[in-house]
C-alpha positions in Angstrom: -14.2 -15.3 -4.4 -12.9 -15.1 -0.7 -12.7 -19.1 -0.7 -10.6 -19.1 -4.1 -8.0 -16.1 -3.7 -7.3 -18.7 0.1 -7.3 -21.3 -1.9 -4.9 -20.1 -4.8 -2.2 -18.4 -1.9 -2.1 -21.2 0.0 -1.8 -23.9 -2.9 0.8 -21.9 -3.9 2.3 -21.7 -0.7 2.1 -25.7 -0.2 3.9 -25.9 -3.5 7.1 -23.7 -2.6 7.2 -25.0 0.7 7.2 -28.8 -1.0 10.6 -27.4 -3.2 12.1 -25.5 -0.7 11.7 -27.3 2.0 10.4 -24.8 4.6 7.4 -26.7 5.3 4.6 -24.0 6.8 6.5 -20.9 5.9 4.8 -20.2 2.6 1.8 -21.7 3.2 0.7 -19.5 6.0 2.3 -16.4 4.4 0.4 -16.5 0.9 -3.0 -17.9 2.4 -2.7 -15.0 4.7 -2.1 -12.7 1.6 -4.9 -14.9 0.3 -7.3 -13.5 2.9 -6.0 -10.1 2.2 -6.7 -10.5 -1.2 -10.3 -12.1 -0.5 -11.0 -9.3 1.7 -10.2 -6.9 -0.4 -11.7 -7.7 -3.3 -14.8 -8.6 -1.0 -15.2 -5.0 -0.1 -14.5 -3.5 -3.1 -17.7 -5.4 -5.0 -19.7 -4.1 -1.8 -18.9 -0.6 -2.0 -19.6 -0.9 -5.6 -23.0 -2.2 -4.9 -23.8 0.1 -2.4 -22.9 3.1 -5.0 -25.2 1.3 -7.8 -28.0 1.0 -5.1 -27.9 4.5 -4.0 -26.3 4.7 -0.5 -29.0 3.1 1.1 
């Protein structure tokens, strides 16, 4: 999931940067929101899990 939500931002990234012209601009700002993404996503499946499993 992490690797993908990267994946997606900063393929998306690449592609605006290849129209506009602003070559890492994009790239680096949507895989970092990417990340964020990832992360958050990440965390929200674990504290899920962790309320299915009983706390412990």
């Amino acid at each position: 999931m992490l690797v993908a939500c990267i994946a997606i931002g900063g393929g998306l990234g690449y592609f605006l940067d290849s129209r506009l012209h602003t070559s890492p601009l994009f790239t680096l700002i949507l895989g970092v929101a990417g990340f964020a993404a990832g992360m958050r996503q990440l965390l929200r499946r674990l504290s899920k899990d962790m309320k299915n499993d009983g706390g412990s």
